[in-house]
PyMOL Python script that loads the backbone (N, CA, C, O; Angstrom):
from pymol import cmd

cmd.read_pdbstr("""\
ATOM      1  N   UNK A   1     102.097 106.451 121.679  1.00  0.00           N
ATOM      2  CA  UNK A   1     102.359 105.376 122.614  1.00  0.00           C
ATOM      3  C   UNK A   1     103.458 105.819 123.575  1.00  0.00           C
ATOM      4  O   UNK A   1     104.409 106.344 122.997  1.00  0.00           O
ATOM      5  N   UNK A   2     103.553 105.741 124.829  1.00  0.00           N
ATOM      6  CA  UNK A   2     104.178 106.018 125.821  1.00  0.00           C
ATOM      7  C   UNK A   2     104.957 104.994 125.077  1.00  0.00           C
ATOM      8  O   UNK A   2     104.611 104.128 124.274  1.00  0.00           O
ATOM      9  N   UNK A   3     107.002 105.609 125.956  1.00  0.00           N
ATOM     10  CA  UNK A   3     108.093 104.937 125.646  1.00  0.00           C
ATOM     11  C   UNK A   3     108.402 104.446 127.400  1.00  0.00           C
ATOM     12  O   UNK A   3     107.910 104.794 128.474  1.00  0.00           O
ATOM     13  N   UNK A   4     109.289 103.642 127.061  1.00  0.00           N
ATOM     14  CA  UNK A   4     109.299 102.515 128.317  1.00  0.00           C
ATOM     15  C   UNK A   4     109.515 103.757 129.764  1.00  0.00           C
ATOM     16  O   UNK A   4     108.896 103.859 130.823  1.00  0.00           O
ATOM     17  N   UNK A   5     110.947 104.742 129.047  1.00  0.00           N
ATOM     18  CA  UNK A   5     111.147 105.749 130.525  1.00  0.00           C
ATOM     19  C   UNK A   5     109.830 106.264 131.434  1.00  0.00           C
ATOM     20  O   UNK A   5     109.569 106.198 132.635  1.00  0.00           O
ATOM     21  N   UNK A   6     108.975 106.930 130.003  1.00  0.00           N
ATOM     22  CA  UNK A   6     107.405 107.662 130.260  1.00  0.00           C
ATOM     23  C   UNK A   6     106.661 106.668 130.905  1.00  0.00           C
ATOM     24  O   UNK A   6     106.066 107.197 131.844  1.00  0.00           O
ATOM     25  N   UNK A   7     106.440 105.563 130.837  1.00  0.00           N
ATOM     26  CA  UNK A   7     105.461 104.486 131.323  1.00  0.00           C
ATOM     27  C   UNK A   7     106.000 104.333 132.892  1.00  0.00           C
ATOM     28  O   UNK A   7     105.244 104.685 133.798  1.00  0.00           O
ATOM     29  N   UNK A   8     107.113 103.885 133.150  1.00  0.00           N
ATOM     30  CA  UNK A   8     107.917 104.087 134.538  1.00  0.00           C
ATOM     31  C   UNK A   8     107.351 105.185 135.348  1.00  0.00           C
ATOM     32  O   UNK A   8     106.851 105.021 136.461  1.00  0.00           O
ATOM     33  N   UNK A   9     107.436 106.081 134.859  1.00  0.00           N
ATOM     34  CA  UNK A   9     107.417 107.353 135.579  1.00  0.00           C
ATOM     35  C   UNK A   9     106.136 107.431 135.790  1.00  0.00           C
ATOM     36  O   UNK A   9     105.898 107.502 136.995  1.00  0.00           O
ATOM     37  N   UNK A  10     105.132 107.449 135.075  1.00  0.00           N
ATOM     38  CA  UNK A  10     103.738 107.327 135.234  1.00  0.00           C
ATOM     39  C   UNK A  10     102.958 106.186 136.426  1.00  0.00           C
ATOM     40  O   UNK A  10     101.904 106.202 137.062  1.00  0.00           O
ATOM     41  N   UNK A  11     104.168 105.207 136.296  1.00  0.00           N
ATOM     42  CA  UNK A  11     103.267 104.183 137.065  1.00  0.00           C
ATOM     43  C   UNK A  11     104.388 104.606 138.489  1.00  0.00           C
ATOM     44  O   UNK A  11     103.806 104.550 139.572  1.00  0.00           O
ATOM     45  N   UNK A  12     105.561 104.920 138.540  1.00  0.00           N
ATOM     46  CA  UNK A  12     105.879 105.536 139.975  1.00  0.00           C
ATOM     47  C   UNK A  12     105.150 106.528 140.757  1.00  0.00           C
ATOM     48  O   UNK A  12     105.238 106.605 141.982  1.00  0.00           O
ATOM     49  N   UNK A  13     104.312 107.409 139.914  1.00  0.00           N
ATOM     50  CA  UNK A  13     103.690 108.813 140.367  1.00  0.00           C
ATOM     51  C   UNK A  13     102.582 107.902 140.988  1.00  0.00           C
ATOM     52  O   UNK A  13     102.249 108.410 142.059  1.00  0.00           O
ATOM     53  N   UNK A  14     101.968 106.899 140.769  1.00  0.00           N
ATOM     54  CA  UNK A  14     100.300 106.615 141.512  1.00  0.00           C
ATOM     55  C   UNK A  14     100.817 105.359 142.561  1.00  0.00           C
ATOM     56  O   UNK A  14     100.091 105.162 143.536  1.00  0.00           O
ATOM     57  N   UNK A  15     101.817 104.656 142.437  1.00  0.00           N
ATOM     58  CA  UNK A  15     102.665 103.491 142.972  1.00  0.00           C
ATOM     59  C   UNK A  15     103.511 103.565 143.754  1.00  0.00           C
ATOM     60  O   UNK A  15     104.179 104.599 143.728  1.00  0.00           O
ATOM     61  N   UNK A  16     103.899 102.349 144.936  1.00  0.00           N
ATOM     62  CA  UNK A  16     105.441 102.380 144.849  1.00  0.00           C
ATOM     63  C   UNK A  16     106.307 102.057 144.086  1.00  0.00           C
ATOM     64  O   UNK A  16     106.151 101.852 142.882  1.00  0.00           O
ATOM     65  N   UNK A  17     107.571 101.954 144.856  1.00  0.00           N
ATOM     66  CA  UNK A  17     108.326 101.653 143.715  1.00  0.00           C
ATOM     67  C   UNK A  17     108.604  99.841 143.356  1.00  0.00           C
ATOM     68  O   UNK A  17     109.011  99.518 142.240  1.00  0.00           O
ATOM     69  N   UNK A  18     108.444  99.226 143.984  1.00  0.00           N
ATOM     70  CA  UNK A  18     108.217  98.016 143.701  1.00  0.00           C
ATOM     71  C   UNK A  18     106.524  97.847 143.153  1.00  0.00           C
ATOM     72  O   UNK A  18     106.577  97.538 141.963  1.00  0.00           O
ATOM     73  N   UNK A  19     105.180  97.939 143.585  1.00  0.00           N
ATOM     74  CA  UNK A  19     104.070  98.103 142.818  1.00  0.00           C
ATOM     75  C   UNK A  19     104.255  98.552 141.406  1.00  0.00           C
ATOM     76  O   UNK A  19     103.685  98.116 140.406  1.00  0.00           O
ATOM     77  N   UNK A  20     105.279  99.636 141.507  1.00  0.00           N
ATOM     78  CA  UNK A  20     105.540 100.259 139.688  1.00  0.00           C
ATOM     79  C   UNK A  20     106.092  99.133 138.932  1.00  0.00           C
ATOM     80  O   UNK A  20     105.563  98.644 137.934  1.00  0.00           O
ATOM     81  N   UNK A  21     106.814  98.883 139.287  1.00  0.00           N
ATOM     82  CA  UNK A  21     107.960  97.552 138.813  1.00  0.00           C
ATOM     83  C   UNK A  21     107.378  96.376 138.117  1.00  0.00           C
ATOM     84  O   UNK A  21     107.644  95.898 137.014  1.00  0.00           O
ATOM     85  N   UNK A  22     106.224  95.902 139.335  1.00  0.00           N
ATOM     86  CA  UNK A  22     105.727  94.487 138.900  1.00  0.00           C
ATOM     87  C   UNK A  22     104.888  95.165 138.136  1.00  0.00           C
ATOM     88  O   UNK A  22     104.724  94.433 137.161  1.00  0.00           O
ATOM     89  N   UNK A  23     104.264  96.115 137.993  1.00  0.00           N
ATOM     90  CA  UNK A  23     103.277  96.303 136.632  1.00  0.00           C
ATOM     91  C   UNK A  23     103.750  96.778 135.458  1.00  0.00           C
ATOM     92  O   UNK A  23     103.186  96.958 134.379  1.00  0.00           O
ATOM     93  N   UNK A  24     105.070  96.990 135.880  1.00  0.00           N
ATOM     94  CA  UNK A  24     106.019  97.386 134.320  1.00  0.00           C
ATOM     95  C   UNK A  24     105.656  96.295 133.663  1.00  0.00           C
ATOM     96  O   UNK A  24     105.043  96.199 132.600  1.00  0.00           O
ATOM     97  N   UNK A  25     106.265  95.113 134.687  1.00  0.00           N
ATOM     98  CA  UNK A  25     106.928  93.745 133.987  1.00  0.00           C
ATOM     99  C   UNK A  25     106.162  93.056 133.614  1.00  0.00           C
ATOM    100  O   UNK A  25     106.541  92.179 132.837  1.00  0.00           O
ATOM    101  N   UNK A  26     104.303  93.148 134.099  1.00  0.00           N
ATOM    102  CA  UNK A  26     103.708  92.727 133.371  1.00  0.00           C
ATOM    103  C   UNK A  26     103.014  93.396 132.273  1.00  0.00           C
ATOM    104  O   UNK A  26     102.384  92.720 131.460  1.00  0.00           O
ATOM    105  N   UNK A  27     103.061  94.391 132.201  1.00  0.00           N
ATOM    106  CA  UNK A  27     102.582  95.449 130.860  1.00  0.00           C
ATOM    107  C   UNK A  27     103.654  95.146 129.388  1.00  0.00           C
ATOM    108  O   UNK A  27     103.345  94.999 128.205  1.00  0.00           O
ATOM    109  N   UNK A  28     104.886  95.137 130.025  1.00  0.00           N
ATOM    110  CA  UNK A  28     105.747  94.668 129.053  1.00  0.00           C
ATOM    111  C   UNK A  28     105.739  93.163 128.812  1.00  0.00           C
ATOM    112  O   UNK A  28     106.569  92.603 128.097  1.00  0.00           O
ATOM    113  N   UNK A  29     104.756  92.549 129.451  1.00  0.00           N
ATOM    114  CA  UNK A  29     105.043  90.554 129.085  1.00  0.00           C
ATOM    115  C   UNK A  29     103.964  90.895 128.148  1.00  0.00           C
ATOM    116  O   UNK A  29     104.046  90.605 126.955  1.00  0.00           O
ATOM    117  N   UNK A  30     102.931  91.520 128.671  1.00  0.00           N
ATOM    118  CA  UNK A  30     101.446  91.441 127.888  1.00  0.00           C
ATOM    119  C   UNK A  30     101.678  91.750 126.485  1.00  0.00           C
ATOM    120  O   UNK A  30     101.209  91.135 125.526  1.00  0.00           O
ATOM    121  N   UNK A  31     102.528  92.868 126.455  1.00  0.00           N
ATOM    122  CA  UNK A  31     103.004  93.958 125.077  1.00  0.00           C
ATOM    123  C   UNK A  31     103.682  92.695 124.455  1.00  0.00           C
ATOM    124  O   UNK A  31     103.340  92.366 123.319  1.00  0.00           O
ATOM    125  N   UNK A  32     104.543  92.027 125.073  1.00  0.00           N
ATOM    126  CA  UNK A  32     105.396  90.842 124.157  1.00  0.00           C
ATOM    127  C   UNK A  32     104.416  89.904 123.790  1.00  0.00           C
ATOM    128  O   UNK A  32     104.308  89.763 122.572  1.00  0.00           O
ATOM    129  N   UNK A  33     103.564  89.124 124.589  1.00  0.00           N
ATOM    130  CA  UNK A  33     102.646  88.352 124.309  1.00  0.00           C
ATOM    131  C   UNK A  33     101.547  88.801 123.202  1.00  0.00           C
ATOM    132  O   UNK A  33     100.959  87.826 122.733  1.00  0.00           O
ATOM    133  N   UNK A  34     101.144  90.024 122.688  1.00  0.00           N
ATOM    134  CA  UNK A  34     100.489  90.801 122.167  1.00  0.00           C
ATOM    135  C   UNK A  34     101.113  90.492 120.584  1.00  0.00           C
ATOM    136  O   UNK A  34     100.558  90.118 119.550  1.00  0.00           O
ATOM    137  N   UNK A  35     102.558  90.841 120.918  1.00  0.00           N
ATOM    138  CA  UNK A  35     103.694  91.522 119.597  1.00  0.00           C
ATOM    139  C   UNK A  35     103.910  89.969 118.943  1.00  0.00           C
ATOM    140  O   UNK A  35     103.877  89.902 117.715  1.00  0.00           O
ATOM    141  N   UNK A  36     104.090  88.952 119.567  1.00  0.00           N
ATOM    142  CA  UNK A  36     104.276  87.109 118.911  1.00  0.00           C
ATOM    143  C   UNK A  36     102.914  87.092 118.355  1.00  0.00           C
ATOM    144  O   UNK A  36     102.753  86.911 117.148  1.00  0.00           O
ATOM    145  N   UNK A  37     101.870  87.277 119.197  1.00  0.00           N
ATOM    146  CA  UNK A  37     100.760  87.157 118.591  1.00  0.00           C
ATOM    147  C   UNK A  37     100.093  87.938 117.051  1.00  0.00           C
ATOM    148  O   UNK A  37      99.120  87.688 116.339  1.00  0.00           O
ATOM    149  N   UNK A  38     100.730  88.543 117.032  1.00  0.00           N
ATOM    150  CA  UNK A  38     100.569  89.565 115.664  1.00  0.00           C
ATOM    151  C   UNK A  38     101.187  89.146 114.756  1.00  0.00           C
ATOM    152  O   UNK A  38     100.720  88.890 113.646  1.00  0.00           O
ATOM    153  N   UNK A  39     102.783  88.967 115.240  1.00  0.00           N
ATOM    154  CA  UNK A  39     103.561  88.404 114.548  1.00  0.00           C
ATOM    155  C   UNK A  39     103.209  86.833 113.836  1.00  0.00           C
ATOM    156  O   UNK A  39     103.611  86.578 112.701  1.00  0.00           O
ATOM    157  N   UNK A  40     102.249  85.623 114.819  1.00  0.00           N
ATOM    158  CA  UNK A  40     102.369  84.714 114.622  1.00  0.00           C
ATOM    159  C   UNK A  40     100.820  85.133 113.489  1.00  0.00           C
ATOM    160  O   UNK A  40     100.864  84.500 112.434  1.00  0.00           O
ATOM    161  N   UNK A  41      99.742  85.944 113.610  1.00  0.00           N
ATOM    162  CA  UNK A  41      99.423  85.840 112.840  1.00  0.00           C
ATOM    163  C   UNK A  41      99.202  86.169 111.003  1.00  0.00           C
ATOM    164  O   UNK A  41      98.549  85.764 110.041  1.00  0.00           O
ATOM    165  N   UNK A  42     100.224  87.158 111.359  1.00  0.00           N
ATOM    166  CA  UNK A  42     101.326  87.487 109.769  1.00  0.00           C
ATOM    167  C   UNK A  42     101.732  86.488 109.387  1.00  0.00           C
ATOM    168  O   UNK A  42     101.265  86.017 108.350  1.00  0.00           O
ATOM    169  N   UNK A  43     102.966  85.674 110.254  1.00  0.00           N
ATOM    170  CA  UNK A  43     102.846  83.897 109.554  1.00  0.00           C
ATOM    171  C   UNK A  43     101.991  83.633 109.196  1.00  0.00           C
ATOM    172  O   UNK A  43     101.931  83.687 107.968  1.00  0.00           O
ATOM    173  N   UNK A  44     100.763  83.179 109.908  1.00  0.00           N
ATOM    174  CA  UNK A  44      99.311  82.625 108.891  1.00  0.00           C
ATOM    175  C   UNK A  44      99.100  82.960 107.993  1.00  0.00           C
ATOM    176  O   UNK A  44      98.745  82.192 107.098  1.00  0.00           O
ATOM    177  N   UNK A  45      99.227  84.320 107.814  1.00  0.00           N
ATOM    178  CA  UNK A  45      98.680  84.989 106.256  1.00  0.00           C
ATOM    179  C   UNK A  45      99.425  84.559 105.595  1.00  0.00           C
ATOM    180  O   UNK A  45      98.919  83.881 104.701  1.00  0.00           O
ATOM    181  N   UNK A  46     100.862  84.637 105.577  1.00  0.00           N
ATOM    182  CA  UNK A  46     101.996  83.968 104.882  1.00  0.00           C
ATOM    183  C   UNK A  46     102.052  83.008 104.005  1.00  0.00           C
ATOM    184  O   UNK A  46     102.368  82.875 102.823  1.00  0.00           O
ATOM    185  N   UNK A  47     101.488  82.060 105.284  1.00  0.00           N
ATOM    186  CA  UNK A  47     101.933  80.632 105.142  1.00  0.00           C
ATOM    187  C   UNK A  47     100.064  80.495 103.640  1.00  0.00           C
ATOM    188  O   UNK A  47      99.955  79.630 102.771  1.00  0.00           O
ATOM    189  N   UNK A  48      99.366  81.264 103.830  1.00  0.00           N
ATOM    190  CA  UNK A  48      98.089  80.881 103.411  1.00  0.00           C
ATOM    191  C   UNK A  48      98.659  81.275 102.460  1.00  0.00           C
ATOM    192  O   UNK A  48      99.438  80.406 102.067  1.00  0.00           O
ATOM    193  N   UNK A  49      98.686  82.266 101.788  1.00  0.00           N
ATOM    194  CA  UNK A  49      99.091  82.884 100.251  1.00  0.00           C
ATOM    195  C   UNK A  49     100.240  81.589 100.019  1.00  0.00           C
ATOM    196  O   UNK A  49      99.945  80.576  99.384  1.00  0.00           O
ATOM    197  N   UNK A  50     101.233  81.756 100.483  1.00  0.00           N
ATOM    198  CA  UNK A  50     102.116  80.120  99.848  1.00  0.00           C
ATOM    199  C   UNK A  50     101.167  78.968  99.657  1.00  0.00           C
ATOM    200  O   UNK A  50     101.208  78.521  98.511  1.00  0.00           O
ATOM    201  N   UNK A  51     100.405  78.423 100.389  1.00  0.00           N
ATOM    202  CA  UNK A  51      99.837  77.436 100.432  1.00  0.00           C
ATOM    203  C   UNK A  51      98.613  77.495  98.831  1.00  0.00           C
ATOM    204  O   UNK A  51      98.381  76.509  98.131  1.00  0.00           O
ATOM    205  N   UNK A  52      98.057  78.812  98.619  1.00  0.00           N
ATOM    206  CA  UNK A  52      97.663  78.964  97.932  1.00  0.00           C
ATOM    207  C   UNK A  52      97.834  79.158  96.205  1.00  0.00           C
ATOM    208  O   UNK A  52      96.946  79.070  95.358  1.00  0.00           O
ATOM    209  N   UNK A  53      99.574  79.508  95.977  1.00  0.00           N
ATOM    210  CA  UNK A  53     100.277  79.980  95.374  1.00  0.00           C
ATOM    211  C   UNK A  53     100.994  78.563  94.624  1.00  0.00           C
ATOM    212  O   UNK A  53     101.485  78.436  93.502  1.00  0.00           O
ATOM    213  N   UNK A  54     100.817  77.532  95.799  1.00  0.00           N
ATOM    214  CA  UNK A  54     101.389  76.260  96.048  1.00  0.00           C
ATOM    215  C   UNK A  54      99.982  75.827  94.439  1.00  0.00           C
ATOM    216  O   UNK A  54     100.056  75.825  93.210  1.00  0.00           O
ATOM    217  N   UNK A  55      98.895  75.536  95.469  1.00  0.00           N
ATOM    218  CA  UNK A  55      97.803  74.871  94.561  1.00  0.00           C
ATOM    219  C   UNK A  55      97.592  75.496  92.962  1.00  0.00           C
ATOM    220  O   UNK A  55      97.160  74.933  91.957  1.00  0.00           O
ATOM    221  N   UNK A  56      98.028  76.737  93.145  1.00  0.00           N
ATOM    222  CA  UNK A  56      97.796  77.085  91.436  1.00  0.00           C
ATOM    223  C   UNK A  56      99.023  76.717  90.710  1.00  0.00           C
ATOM    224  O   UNK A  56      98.899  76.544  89.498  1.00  0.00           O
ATOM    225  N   UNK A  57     100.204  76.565  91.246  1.00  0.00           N
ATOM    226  CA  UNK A  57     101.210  76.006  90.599  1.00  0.00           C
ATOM    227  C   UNK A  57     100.793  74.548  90.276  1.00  0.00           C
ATOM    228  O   UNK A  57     101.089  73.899  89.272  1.00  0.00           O
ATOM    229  N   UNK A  58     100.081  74.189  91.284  1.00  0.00           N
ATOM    230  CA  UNK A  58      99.855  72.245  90.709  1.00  0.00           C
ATOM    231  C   UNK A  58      99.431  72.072  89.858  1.00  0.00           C
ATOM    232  O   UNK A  58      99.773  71.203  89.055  1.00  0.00           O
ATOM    233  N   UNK A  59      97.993  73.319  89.676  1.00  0.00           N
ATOM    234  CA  UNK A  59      96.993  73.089  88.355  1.00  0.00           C
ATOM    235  C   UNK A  59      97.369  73.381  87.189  1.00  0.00           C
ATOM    236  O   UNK A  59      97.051  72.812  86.144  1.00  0.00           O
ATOM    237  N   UNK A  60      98.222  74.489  87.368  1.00  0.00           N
ATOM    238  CA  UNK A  60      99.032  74.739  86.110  1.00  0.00           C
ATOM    239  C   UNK A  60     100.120  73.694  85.751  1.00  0.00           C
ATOM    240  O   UNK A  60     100.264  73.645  84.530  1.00  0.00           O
ATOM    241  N   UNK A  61     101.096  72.671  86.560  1.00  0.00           N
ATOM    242  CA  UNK A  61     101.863  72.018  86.085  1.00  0.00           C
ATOM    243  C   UNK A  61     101.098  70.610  85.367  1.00  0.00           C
ATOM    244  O   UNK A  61     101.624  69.950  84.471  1.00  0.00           O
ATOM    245  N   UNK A  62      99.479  70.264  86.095  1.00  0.00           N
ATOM    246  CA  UNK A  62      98.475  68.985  85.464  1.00  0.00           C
ATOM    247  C   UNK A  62      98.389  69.469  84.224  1.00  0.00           C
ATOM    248  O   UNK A  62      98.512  68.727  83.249  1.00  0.00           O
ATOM    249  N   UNK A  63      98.146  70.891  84.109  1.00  0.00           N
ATOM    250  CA  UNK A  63      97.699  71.060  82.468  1.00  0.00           C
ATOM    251  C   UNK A  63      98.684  71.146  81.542  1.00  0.00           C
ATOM    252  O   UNK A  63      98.586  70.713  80.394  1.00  0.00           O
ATOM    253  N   UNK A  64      99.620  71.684  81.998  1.00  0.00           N
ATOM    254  CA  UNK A  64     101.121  71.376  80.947  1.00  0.00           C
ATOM    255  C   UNK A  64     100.728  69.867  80.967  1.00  0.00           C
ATOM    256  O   UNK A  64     100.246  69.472  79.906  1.00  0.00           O
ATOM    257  N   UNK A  65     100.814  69.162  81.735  1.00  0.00           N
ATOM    258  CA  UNK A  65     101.002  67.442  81.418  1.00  0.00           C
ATOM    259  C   UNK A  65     100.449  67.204  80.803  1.00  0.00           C
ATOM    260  O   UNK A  65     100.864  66.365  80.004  1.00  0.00           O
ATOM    261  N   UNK A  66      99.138  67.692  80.648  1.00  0.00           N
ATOM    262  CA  UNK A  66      98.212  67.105  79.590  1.00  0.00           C
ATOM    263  C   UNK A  66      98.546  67.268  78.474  1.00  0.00           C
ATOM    264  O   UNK A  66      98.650  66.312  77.706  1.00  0.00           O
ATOM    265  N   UNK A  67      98.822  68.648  78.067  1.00  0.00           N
ATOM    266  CA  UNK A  67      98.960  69.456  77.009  1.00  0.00           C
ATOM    267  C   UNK A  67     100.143  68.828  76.277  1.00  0.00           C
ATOM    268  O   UNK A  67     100.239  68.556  75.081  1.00  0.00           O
ATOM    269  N   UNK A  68     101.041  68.654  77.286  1.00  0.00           N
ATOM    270  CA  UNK A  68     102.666  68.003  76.701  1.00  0.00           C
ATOM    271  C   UNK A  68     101.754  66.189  76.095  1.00  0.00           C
ATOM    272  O   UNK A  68     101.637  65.712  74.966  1.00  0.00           O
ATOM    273  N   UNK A  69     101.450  65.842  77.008  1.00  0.00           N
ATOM    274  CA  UNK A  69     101.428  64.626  76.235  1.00  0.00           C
ATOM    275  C   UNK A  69     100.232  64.148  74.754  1.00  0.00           C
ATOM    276  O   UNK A  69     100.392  63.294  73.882  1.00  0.00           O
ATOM    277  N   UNK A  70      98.922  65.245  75.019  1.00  0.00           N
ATOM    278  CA  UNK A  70      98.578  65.654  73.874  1.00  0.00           C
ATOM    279  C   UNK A  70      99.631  65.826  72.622  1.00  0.00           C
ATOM    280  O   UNK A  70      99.581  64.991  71.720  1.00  0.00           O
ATOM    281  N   UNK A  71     100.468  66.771  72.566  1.00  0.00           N
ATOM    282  CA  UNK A  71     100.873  66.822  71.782  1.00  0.00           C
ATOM    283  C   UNK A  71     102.363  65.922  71.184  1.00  0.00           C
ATOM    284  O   UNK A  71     102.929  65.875  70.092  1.00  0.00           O
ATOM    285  N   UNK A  72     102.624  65.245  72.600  1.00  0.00           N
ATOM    286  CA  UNK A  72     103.368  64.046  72.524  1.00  0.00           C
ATOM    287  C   UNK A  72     102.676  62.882  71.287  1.00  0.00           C
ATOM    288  O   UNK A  72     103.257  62.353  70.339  1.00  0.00           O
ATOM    289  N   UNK A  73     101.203  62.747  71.742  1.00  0.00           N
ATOM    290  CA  UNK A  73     100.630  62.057  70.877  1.00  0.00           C
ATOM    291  C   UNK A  73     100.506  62.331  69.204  1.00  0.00           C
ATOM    292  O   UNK A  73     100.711  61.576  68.253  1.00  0.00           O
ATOM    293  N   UNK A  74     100.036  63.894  69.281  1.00  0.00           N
ATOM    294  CA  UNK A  74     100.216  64.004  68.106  1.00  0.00           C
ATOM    295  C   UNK A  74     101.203  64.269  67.067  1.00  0.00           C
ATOM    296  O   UNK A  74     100.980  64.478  65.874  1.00  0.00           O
ATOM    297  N   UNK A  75     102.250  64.235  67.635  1.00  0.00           N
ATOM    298  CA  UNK A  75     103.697  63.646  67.152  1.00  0.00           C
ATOM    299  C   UNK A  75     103.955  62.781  66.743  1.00  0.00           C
ATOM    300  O   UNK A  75     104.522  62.680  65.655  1.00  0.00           O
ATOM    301  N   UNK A  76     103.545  61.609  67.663  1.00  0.00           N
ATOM    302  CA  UNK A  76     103.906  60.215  66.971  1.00  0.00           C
ATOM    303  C   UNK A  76     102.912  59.600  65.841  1.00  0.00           C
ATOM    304  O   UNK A  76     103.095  58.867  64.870  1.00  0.00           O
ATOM    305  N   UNK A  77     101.836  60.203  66.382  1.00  0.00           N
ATOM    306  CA  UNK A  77     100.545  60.235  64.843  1.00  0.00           C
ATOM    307  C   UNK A  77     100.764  60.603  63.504  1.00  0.00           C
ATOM    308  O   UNK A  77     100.421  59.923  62.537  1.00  0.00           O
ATOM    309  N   UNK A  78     101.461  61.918  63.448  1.00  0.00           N
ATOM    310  CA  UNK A  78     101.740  62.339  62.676  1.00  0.00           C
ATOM    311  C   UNK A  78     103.513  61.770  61.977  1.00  0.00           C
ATOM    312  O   UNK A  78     103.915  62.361  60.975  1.00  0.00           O
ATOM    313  N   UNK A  79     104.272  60.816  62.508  1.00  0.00           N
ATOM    314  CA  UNK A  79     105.844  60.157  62.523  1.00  0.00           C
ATOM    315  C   UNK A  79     104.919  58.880  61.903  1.00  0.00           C
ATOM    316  O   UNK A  79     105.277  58.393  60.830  1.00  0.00           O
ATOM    317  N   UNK A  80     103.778  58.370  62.564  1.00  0.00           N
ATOM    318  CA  UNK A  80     103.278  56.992  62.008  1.00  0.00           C
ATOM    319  C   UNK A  80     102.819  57.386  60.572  1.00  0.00           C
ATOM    320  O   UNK A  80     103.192  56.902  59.504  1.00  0.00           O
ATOM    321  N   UNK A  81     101.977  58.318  60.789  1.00  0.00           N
ATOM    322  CA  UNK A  81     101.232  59.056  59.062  1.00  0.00           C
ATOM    323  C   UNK A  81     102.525  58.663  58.115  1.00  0.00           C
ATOM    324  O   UNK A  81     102.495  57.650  57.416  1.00  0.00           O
ATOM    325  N   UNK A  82     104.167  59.942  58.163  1.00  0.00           N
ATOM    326  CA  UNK A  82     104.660  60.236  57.361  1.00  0.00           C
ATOM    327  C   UNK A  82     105.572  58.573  57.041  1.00  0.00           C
ATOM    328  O   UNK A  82     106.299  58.559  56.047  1.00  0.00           O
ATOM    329  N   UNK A  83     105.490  57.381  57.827  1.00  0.00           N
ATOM    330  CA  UNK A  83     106.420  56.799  57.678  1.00  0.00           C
ATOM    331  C   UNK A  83     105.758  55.739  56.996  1.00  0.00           C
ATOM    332  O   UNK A  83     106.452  54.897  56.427  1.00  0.00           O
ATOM    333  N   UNK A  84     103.895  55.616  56.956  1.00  0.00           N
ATOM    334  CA  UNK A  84     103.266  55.008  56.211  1.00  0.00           C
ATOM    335  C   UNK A  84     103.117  55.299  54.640  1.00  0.00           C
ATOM    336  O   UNK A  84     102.966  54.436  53.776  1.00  0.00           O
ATOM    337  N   UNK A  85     103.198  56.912  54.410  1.00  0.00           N
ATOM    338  CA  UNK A  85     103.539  57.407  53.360  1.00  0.00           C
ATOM    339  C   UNK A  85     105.005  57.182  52.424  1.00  0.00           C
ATOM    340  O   UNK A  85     105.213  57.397  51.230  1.00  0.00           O
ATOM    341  N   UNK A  86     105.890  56.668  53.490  1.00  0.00           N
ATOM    342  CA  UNK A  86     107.339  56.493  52.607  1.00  0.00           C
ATOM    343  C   UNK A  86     107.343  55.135  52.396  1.00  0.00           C
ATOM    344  O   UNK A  86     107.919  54.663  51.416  1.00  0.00           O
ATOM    345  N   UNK A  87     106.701  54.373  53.294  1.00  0.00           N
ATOM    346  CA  UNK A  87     106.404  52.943  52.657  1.00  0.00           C
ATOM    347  C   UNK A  87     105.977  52.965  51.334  1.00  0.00           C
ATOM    348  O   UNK A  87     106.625  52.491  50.401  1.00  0.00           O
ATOM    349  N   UNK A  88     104.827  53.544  51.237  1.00  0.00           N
ATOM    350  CA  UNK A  88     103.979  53.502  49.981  1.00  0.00           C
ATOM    351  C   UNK A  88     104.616  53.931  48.624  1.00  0.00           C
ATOM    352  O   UNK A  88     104.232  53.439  47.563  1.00  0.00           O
ATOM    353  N   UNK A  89     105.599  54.864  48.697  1.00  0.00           N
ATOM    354  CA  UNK A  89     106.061  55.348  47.926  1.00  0.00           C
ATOM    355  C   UNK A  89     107.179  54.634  47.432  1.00  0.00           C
ATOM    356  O   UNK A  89     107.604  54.758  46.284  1.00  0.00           O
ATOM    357  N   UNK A  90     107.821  53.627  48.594  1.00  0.00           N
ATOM    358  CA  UNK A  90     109.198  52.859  48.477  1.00  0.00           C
ATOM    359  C   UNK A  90     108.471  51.635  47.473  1.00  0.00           C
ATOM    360  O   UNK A  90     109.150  50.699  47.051  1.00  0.00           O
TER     361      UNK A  90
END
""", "prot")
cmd.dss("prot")
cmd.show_as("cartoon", "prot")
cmd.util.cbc("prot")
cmd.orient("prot")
């Protein structure tokens, strides 16, 4: 890739020097407009893998819930069992 001096010089040799100028300045807007655009679509990818990273964390935190209160239940099933058993015995 030509560096900014090399690009100058190239477009002075076929140009004037104002013709060189304004096509610097738009070769270099285009190059910037080009470089956000690349950039903005690396954000997208970004933002997609988070977004995605996001949803498997949810599914995984529903199934802990379940799982926790499953066994929430069978806790107190098993506290009702042993406390029906000490009745019986009292």
């Amino acid at each position: 890739m030509l560096g900014i001096s090399e690009l100058r010089n190239k477009l002075t040799q076929v140009f004037s020097e104002n013709q060189a100028e304004v096509l610097f300045e738009l070769v270099a807007l285009i190059y910037e407009q080009v470089m956000k655009a690349m950039d903005l679509s690396e954000v997208k990818a970004v933002i997609k893998e988070l977004a995605e990273a996001q949803r498997r964390t949810e599914e995984r935190l529903i199934s802990f819930e379940r799982a926790t209160d499953e066994n929430f239940n069978k806790v107190w099933t098993a506290i009702g069992e042993l406390t029906n058993k000490v009745n019986q015995l009292a």
